[in-house]
C-alpha positions in Angstrom: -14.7 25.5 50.8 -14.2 23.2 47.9 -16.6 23.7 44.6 -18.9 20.8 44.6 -20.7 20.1 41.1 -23.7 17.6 41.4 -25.1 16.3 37.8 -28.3 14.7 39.1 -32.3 13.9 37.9 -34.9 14.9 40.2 -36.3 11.5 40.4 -33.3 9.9 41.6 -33.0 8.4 45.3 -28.9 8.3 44.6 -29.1 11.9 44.3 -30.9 12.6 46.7 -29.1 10.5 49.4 -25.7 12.6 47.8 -27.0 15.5 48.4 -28.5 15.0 52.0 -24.6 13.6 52.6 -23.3 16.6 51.2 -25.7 19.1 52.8 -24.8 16.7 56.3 -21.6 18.1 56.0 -22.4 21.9 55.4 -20.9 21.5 51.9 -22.5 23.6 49.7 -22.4 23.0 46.0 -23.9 23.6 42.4 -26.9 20.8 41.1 -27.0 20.6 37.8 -30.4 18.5 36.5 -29.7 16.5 33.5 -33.5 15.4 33.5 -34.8 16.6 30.7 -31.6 18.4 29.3 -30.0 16.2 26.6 -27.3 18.7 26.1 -26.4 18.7 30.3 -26.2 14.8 30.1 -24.2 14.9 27.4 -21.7 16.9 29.4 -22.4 15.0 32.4 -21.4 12.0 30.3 -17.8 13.4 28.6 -16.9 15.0 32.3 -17.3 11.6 34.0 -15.4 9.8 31.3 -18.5 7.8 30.0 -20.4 7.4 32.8 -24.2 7.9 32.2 -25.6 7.1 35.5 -26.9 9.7 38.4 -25.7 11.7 40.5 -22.1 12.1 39.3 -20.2 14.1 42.0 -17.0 16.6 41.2 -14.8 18.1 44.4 -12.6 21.0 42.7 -12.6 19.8 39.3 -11.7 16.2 40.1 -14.7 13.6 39.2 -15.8 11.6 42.5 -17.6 9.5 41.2 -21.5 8.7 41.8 -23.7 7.9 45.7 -21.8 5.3 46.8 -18.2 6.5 45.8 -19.4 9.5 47.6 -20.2 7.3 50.7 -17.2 5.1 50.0 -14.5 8.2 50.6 -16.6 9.4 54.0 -16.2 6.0 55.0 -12.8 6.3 54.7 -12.5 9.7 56.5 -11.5 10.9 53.0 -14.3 13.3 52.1 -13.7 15.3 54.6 -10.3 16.5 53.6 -11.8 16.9 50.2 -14.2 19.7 51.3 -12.0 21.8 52.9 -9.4 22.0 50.5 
């Protein structure tokens, strides 16, 4: 199985929709809260190349993007592929 990191907040309907995407698919994969964590989002931040929004999503390594990327490449029949590499 691939190695899925999620950056998310706990408050976050994006994540959470994501996550239940993710979990749909029998993916399992790291959450990392950036919620109250100003060193995490600041990580979050230089991983996704200056993205500060939530969730940000990474598939072995590669940076996915946030929800509706995530959506976008199932949609596709893309993220499939993905997981099982």
């Amino acid at each position: 199985m691939a190695e899925i990191i999620v950056y998310s907040k706990g408050y976050c309907p994006y994540c959470t929709a994501a996550k239940a995407l993710l979990s749909q698919k029998g993916a399992s994969f790291t959450e990392i809260d950036v919620t109250s964590d100003p060193a995490l989002h600041a990580q979050m931040v230089d991983r996704a190349g200056g993205r500060r929004t939530v969730p940000q999503i990474f598939i072995n390594g590669a940076h996915i993007g946030g929800s509706d990327d995530l959506h976008a490449l199932d949609a596709a029949g893309k993220l499939d592929p993905l997981l099982t590499a």
